[in-house]
matplotlib code that plots the C-alpha trace (Angstrom):
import matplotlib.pyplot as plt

x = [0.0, 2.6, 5.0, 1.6, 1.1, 5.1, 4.6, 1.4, 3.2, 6.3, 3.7, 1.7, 5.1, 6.3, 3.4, 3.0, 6.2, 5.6, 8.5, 7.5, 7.9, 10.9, 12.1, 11.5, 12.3, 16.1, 15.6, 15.3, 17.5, 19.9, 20.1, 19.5, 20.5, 23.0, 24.8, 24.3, 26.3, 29.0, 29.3, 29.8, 33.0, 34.5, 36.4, 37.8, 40.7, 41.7, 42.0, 46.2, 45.6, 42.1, 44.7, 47.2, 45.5, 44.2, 47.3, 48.8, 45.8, 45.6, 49.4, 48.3, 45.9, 46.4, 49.9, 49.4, 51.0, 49.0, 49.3, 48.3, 46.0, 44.3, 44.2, 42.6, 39.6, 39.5, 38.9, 36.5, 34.6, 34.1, 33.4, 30.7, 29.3, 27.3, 25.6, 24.6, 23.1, 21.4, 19.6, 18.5, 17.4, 15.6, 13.8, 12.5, 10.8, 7.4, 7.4, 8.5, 6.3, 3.0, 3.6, 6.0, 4.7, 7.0, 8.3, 8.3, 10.4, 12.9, 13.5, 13.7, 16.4, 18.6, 19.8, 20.8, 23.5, 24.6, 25.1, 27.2, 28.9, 30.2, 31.5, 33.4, 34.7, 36.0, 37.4, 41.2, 41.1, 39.8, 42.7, 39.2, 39.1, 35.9, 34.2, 34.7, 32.7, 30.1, 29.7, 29.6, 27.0, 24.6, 24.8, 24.5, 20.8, 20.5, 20.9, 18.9, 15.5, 16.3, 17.2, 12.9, 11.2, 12.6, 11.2, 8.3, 8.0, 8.2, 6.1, 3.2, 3.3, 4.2, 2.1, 1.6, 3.3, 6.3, 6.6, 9.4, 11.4, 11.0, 11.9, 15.5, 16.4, 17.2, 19.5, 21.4, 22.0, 23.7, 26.0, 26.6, 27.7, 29.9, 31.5, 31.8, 33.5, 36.1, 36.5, 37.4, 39.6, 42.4, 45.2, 45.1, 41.6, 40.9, 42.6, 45.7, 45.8, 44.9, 42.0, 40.0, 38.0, 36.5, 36.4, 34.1, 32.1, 31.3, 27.6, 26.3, 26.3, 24.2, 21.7, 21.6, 20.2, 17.5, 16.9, 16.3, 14.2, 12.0, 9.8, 8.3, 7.1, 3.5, 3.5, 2.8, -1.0, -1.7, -0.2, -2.2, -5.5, -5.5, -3.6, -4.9, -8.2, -7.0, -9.0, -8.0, -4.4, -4.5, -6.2, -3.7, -0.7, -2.0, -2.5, 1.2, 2.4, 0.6, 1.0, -2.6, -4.4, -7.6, -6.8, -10.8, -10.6, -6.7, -8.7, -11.4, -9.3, -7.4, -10.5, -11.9, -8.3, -9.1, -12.5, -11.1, -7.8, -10.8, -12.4, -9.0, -7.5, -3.9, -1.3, 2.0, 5.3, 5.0, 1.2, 3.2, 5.5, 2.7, -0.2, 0.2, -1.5, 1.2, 4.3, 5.7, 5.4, 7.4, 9.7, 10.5, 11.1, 13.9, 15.0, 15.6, 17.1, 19.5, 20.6, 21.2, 23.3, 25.6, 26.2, 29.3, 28.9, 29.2, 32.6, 33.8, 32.4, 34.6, 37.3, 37.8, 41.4, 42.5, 40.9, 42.8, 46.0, 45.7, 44.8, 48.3, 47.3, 50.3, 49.6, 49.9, 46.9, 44.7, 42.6, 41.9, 40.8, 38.6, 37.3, 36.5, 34.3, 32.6, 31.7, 30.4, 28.4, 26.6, 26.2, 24.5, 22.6, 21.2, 21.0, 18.4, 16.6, 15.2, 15.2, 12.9, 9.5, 10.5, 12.1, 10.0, 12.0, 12.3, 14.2, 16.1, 16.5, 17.5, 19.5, 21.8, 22.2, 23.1, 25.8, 27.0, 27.2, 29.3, 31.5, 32.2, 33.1, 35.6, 37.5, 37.6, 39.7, 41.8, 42.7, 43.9, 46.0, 46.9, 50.8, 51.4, 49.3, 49.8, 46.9, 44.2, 45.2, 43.1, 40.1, 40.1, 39.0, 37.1, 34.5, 34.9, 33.6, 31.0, 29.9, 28.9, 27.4, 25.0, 24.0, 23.1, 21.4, 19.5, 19.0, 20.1, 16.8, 14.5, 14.6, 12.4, 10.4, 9.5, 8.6, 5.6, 4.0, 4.2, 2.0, -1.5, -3.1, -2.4, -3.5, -1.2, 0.8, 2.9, 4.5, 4.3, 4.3, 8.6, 7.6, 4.7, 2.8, -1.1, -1.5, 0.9, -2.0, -4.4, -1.9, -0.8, -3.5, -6.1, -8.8, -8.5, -6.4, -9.1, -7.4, -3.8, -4.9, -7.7, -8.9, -8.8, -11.6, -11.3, -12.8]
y = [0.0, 2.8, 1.5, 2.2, 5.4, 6.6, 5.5, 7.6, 10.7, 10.5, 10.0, 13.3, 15.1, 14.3, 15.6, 18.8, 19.3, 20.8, 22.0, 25.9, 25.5, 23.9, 26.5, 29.7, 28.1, 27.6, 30.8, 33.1, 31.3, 31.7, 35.3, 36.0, 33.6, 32.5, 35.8, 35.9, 33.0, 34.1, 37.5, 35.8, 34.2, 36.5, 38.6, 35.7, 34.5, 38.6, 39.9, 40.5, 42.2, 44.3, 45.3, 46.1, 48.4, 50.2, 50.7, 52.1, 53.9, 55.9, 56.5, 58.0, 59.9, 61.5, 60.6, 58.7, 55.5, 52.8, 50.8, 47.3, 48.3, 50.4, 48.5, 45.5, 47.9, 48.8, 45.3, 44.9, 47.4, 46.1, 42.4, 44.1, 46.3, 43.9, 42.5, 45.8, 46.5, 43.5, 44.4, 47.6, 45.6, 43.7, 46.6, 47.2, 44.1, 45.0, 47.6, 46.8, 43.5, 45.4, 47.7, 45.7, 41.9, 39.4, 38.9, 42.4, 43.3, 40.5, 42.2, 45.7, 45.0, 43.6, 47.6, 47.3, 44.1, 46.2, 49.5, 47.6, 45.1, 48.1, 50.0, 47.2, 45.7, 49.7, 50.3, 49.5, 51.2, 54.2, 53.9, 54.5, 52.1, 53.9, 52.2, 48.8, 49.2, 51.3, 48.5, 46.2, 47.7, 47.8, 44.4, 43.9, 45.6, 43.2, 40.3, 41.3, 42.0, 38.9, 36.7, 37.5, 37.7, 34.8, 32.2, 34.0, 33.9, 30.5, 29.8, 31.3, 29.4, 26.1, 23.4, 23.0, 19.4, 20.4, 23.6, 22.4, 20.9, 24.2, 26.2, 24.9, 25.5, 29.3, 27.5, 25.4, 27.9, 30.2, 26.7, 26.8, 30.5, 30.5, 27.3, 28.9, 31.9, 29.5, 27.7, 31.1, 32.5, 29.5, 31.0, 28.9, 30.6, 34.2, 34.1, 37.1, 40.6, 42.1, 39.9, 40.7, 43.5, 41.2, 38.2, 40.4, 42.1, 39.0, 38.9, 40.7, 37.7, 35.6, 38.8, 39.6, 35.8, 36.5, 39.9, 38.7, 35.8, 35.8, 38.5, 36.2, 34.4, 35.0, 37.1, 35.4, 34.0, 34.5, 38.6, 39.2, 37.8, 39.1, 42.5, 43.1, 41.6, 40.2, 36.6, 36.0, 36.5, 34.2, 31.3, 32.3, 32.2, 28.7, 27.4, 28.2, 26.4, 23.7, 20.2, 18.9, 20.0, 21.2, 25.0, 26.3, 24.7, 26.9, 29.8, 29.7, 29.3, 32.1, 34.1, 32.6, 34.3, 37.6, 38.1, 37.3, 39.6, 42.4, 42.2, 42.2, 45.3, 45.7, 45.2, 47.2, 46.0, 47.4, 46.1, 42.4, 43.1, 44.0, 41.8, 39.0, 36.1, 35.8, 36.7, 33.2, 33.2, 36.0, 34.6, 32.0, 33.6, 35.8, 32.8, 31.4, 33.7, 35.0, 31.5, 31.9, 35.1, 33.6, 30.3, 31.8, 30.7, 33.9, 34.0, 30.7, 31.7, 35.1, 33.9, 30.2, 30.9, 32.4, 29.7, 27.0, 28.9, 29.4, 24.9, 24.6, 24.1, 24.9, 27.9, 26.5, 23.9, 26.2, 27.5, 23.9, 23.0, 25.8, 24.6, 21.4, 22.9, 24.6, 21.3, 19.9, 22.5, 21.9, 18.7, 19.5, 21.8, 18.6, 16.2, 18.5, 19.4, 15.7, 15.0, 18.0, 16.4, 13.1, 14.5, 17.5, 21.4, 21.5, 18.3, 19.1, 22.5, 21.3, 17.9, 20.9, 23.0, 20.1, 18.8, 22.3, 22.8, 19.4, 20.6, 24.0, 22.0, 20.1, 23.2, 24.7, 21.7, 21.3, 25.0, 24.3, 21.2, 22.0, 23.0, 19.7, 17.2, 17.6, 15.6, 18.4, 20.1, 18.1, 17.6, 21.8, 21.4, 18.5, 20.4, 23.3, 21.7, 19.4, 23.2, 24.4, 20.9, 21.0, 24.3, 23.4, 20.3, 22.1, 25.7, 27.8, 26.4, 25.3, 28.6, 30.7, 27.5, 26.8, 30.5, 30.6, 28.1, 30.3, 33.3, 33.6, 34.6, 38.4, 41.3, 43.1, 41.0, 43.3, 44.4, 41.1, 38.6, 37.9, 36.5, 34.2, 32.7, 32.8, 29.6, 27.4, 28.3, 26.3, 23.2, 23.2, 24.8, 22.7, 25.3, 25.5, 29.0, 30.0, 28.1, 29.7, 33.5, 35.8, 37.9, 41.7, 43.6, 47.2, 49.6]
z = [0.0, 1.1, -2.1, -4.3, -2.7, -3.4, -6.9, -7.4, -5.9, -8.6, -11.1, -9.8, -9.3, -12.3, -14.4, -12.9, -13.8, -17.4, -19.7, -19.5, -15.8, -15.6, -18.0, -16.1, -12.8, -14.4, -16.1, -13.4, -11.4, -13.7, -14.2, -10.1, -8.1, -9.7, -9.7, -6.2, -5.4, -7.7, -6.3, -2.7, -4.2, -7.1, -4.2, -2.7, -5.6, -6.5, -3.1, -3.3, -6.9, -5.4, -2.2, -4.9, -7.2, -4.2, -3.0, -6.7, -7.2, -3.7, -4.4, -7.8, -7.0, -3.7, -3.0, 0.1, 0.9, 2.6, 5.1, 5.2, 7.8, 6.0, 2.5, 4.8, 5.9, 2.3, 1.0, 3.9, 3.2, -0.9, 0.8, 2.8, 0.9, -0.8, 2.1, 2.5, -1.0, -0.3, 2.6, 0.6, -2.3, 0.4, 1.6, -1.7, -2.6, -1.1, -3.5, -6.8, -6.7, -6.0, -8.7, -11.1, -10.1, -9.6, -13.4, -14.2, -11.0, -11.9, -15.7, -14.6, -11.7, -14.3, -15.6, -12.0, -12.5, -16.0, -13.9, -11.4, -13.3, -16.1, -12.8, -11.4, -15.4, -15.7, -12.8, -13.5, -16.8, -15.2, -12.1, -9.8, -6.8, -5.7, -8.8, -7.3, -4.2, -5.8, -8.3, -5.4, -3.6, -6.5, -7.7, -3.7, -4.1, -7.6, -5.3, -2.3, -4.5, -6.6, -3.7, -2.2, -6.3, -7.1, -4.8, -4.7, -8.5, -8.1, -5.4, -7.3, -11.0, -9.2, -8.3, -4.5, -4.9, -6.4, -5.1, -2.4, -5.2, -7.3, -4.6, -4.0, -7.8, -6.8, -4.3, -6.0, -8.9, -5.6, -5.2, -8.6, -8.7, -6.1, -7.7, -11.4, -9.2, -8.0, -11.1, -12.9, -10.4, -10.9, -11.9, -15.2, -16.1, -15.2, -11.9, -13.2, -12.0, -15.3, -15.5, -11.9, -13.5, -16.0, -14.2, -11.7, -14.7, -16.0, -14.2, -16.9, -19.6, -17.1, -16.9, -20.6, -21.1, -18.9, -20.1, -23.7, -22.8, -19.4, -20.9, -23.1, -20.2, -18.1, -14.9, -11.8, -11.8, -8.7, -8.7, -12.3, -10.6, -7.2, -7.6, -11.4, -11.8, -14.9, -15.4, -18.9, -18.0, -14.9, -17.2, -19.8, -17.7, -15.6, -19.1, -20.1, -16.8, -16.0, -18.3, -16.7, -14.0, -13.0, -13.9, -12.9, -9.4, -9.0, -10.5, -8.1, -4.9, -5.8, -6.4, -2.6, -1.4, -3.6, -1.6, 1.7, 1.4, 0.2, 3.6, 5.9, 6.9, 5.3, 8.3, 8.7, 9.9, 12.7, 13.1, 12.7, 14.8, 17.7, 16.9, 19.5, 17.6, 15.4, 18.1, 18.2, 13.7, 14.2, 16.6, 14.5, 11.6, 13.7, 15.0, 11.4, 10.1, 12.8, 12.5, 9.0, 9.5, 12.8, 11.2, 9.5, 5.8, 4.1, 6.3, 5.0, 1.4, 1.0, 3.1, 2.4, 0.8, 4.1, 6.3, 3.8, 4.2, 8.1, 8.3, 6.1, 2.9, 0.8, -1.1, -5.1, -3.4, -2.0, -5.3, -6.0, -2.5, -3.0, -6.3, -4.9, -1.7, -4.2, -6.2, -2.9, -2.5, -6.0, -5.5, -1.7, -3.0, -5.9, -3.1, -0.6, -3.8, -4.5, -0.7, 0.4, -0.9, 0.9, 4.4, 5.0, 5.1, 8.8, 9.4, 6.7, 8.3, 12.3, 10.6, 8.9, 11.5, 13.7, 11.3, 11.1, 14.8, 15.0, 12.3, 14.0, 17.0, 15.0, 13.1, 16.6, 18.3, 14.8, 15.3, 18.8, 17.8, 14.7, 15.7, 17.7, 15.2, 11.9, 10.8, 12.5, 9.2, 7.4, 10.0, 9.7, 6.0, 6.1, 8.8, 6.5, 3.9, 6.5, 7.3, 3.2, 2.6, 5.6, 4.8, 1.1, 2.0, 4.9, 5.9, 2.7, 0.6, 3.2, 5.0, 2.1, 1.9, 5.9, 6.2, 4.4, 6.3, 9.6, 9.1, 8.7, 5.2, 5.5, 3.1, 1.4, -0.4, -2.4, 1.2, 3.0, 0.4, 0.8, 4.5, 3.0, 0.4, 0.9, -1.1, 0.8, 4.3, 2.4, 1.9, 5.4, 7.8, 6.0, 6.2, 9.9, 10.5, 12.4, 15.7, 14.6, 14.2, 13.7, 10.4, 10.8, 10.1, 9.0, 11.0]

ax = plt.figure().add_subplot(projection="3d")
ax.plot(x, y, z, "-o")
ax.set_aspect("equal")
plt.show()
């Protein structure tokens, strides 16, 4: 019985898997996410020749000589700056979607990734360090509005079946960035000091494919019925996505969700923040993503040579250790992908956090007797790399999946819609959010 039942789940999940969906799903992962992943590691393999042409330039320009202090902060600040154009770009999201949808947003933010990318590709030419961390911080904003449209995106045209599966393709095409980062910073490839301006401008060959072709595809149903109106382009756009399926019955829920957002009163952050029947949602959401910040990835993912070098890895080895974390996290990322439907996000989520927790306990005693036993050397990088596959397998995708299943179906969507999907309440409430929180009524 439960083998017959498995067989008639990869038989549903299979055809609600339709080309056109497939399609867009690698599509817009492939101009977004992936840049975001590859803009977490292009820094990593130029740092000496970024340090370098600081130095010569600020000698150029204004005379004064560096000190390495000083070119350190510099470098800091053009690693950083991008988290911080992403947490703009975050900001935005709210936004652009209500007033651009979720497809629409997506094409327009890619002038953004040019903008940037031209900065950063003309920056040596130009003998303007300055360019470099301008260009950083707007492909930072690229990546924080892309990183929230596109599993939203996604969470609206898919299927609710195969909507877990769709909505770790955004993360494994961040695995494969930072991979394809690696792989052309070897010294071999694109990894020489006149070549760091275009290896960092090449994000805008990724963004030109999408430009050029995700326009042809259909806005989010769910945004064209229930922020436009627009029936005919809601059946028109389910028609374009779905292979079978009973497109009237998606229709009318969506429609049932249109008339119930209509008589809810539109809450605020702030109003989220303070309403008490949602306090632990909210919570948990903090929870999950402070975790996601003090893990430490992003610090192993811009400074992984450095933690290779300080374990012992002789230098001429290092770029290909790095290669080869960034291959396990590609294949991770594959491997929590096809596991998600089966396990469920939040063991996947907990089982990675745990792993990385055990792995962080092993770099730490490797550290401490590294000197006296030479072997901790390579228990260091082994946890290193324990510490990127447990995060691909669990938190990085299951994170923007688990969320949406912890608030209640809120108005608004253009401004809340990043926390939550309203669709993904009636798959996992069953009808009964009632007992988990209230509707507001205007006054």
């Amino acid at each position: 019985m439960v083998e017959e039942l498995l067989v008639l789940n990869d038989a549903k999940f299979n055809s609600n898997l339709s080309k056109s969906l497939l399609a867009v799903a690698f599509l817009a992962s492939f101009g977004s996410s992936m840049l975001y992943g590859f803009n977490l590691a292009v820094v990593n393999s130029p740092a000496e020749y970024i340090k370098n042409f600081y130095n010569e330039t600020l000698q150029e320009n204004y005379n004064w000589i560096p000190d390495e202090r000083h070119l350190t902060v510099l470098y800091s600040l053009t690693v950083s700056i991008f988290a911080i154009g992403g947490m703009i770009g975050a900001l935005l999201v709210g936004r652009l979607v209500t007033k651009y949808g979720r497809k629409g947003t997506l094409v327009r933010s890619t002038v953004l990734v040019f903008v940037g990318g031209g900065l950063m590709g003309l920056s040596r030419a130009w003998r303007a360090p300055a360019m470099v961390i301008i260009g950083r911080f707007i492909v930072g904003v690229h990546s924080g509005i892309s990183l929230s449209v596109v599993p939203m995106y996604l969470g609206e045209i898919a299927p609710k079946n195969v909507r877990g599966f769709l909505g770790l393709i955004p993360s494994i095409h961040i695995c494969l960035g930072v991979f394809i980062a690696q792989v052309l910073g070897l010294q071999e490839l694109m990894g020489k000091e006149e070549h760091w301006p275009l290896l960092m401008s090449l994000i805008v060959f990724p963004t030109l494919v999408q430009l050029m072709l995700l326009p042809w595809f259909p806005e989010s149903p769910r945004y064209l019925l229930i922020e436009k109106g627009n029936v005919h382009a809601t059946i028109a756009a389910l028609k374009w996505f779905r292979a079978k399926g009973n497109i009237q019955l998606e229709v009318e829920e969506m429609q049932e969700e249109q008339r119930s957002l209509s008589s809810t009163q539109t809450v605020s952050v702030c109003g989220l923040l303070m309403d008490r029947c949602v306090r632990w949602q909210v919570i948990t959401i903090v929870v999950v993503n402070i975790g996601m910040q003090l893990s430490g990835i992003d610090a192993i993912w811009f400074y992984t040579n450095d933690i290779f070098k300080n374990a012992g890895i002789p230098e001429p080895h290092i770029q290909y250790t790095t290669v080869g974390t960034g291959a396990i996290e590609v294949i991770s990322g594959m491997l929590g992908c096809f596991a998600i439907e089966r396990v469920g996000r939040r063991p996947l989520m907990i089982g990675g956090y745990i792993f990385m927790s055990l792995c962080c306990v092993g770099i730490t005693v490797s550290v401490l007797f590294q000197e006296q036993l030479s072997f901790m050397r390579y228990i260091s990088v082994g946890c290193v790399v324990g510490i990127i596959a447990g995060f691909c397998i669990g938190p990085a995708g299951n994170r923007s999946l688990l969320l949406p299943h912890l608030l209640c179906n809120m108005p608004g969507s253009g401004r809340l819609h990043h926390l939550h999907h309203s669709r993904d309440q009636e798959q996992n409430l069953h009808g009964n959010q009632s007992n988990v929180c209230h509707q507001k009524q205007p006054p």
